[in-house]
C-alpha positions in Angstrom: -5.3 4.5 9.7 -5.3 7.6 7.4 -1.5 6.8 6.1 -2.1 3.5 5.8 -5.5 4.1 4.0 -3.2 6.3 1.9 -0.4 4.2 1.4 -2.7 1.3 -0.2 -4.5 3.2 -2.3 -1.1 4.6 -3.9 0.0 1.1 -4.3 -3.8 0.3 -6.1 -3.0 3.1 -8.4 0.2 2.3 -9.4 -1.5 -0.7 -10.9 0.2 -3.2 -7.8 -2.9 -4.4 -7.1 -2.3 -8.1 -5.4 0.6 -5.7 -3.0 -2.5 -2.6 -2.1 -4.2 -5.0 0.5 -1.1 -5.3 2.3 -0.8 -2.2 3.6 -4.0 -2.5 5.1 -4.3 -6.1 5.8 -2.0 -5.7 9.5 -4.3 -2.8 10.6 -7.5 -4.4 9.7 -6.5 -7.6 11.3 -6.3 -5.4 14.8 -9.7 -4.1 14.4 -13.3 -5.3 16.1 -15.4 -7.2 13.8 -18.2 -5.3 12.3 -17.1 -1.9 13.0 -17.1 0.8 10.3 -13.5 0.8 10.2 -13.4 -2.8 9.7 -15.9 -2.8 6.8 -14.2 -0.7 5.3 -10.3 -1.9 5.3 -12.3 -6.1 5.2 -14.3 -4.7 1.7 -11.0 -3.1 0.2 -9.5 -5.9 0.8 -12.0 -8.0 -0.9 -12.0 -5.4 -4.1 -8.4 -5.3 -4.5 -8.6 -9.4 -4.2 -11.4 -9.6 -6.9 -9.4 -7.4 -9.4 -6.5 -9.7 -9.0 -8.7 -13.3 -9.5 -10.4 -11.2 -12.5 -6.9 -10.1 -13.7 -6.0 -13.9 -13.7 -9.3 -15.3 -15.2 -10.6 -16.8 -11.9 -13.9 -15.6 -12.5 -16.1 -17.8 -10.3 -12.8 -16.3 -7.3 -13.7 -12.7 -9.0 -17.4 -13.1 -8.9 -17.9 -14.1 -5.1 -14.9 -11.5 -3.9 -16.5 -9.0 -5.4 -20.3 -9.8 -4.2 -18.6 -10.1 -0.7 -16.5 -6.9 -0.7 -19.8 -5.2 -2.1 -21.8 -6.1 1.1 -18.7 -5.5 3.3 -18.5 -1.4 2.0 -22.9 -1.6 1.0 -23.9 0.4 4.4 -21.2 3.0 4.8 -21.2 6.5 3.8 -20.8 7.8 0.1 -17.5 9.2 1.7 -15.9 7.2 4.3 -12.4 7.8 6.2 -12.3 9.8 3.0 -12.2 7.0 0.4 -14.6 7.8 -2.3 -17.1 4.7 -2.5 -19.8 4.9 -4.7 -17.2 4.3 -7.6 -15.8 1.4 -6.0 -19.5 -0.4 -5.6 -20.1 0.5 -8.9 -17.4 -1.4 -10.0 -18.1 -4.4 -7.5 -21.4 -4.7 -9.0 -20.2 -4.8 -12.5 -17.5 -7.2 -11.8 -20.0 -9.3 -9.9 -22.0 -9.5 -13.3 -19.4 -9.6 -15.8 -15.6 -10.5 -14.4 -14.5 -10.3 -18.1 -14.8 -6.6 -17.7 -10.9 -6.2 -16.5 -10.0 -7.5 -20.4 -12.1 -4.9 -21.5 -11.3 -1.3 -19.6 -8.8 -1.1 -16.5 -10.2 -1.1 -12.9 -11.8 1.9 -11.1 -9.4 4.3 -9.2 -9.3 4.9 -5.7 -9.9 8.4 -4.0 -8.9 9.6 -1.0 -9.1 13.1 0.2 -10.2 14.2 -3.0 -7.3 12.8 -5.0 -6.4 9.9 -6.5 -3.2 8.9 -4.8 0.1 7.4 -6.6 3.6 7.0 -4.7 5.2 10.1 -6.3 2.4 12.2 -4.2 2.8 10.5 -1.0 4.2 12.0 2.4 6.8 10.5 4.4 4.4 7.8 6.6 2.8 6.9 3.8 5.4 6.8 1.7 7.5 4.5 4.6 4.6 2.0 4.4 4.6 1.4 0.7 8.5 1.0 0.7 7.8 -2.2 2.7 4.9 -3.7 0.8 6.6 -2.9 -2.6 9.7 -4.7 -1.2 7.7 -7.8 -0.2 5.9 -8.0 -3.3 8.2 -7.3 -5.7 11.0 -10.1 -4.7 13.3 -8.3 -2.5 14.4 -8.7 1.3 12.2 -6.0 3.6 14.7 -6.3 6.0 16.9 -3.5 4.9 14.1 -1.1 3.5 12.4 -1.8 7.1 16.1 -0.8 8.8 15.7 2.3 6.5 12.5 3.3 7.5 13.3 3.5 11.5 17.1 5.0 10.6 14.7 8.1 8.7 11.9 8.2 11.7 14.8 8.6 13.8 16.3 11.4 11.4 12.9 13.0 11.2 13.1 12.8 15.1 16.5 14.5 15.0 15.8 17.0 13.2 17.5 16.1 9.9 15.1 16.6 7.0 17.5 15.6 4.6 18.4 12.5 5.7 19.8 10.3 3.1 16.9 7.0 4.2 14.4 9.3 3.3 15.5 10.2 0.1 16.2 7.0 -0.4 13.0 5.5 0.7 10.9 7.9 -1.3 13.3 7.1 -4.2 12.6 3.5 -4.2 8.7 4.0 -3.4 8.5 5.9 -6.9 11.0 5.1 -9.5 9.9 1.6 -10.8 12.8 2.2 -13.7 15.3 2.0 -11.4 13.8 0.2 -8.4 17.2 -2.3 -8.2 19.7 0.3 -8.1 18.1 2.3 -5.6 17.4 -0.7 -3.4 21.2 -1.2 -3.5 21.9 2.0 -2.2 19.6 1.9 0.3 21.2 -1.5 1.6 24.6 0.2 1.2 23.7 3.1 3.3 21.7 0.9 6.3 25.1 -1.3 6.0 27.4 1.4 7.4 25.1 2.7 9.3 25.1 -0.1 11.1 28.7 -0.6 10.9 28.9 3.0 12.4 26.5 2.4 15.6 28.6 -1.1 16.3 31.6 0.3 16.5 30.5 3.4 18.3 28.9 0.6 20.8 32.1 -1.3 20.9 33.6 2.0 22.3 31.7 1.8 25.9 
């Protein structure tokens, strides 16, 4: 949970806020009703949502997301699975009030483990997750950047620390400038590859 937690908030940060909730969203969806855990990934959810229906001037949508992911995050600790709340039900309460407050000041940060994460500070798994969600959200096919993602676990596995997918996935994770080129590569690279492991298959 901790990567994921990580990953999302990264994605927040970077200002992606309708893509954060799905790096929690498959996680949560696995999760018992009305644990801590839940509460937690259900009411992040619902503050990420509410920032995006402010961001778009739905404010009655704004109003009752954040109200709900207020009571969703309202009974657990000031610090929880190391996400900073208070500042986050601060916010939910003021947006509850007053949605016009996005067109006024930006929304709250979120901090975890004492930092407020971006992608150019994110680890590998982390790192892995977000090259997914930014690919989904952003227009292109996950396919490859998901093809990328098991080629480097199975570097990582290997031993090979400086395996091109990884490069490549961080790459793509952090330079919005030049997000297209690098997704081109990547495709390029999981293309042979592939090419590679067929014909060494088509050997036995």
């Amino acid at each position: 949970m901790r990567d994921e937690l990580r990953a999302g908030a990264a994605i927040y940060n970077a200002s992606h806020y309708h893509a954060a909730h799905d790096a929690w969203e498959e996680h949560w969806l696995d999760l018992e009703a009305g644990t801590d855990d839940e509460r937690l990934l259900h009411g992040l959810i619902q503050f990420t949502a509410a920032v995006v229906h402010a961001r778009e001037r739905n404010w009655e949508g704004a109003v009752g997301l954040a109200e709900s992911g207020r009571e969703y995050l309202a009974e657990l600790p000031a610090e929880y699975r190391d996400v900073r709340l208070p500042p986050v039900r601060s916010f939910l309460e003021a947006l509850a009030a007053d949605p016009e407050l996005v067109e006024r000041r930006s929304p709250v940060r979120l901090v975890h483990e004492g930092t407020v994460p971006r992608p150019s500070t994110l680890a590998f798994e982390p790192t892995a997750i977000a090259a997914t969600v930014l690919a989904d959200e952003l227009g292109y096919d996950a396919t490859p950047v998901e093809t990328a993602r098991q080629y480097a676990e199975r570097d990582l596995a290997a031993g090979d620390d400086d395996s091109r997918f990884i490069s490549l996935l961080f790459d793509f994770v952090r330079e919005d400038d030049h997000r297209g080129i690098i997704y081109q590569r990547l495709t390029d690279h999981v293309g042979r590859r592939e090419a590679r492991e067929s014909d060494v298959e088509g050997l036995f």
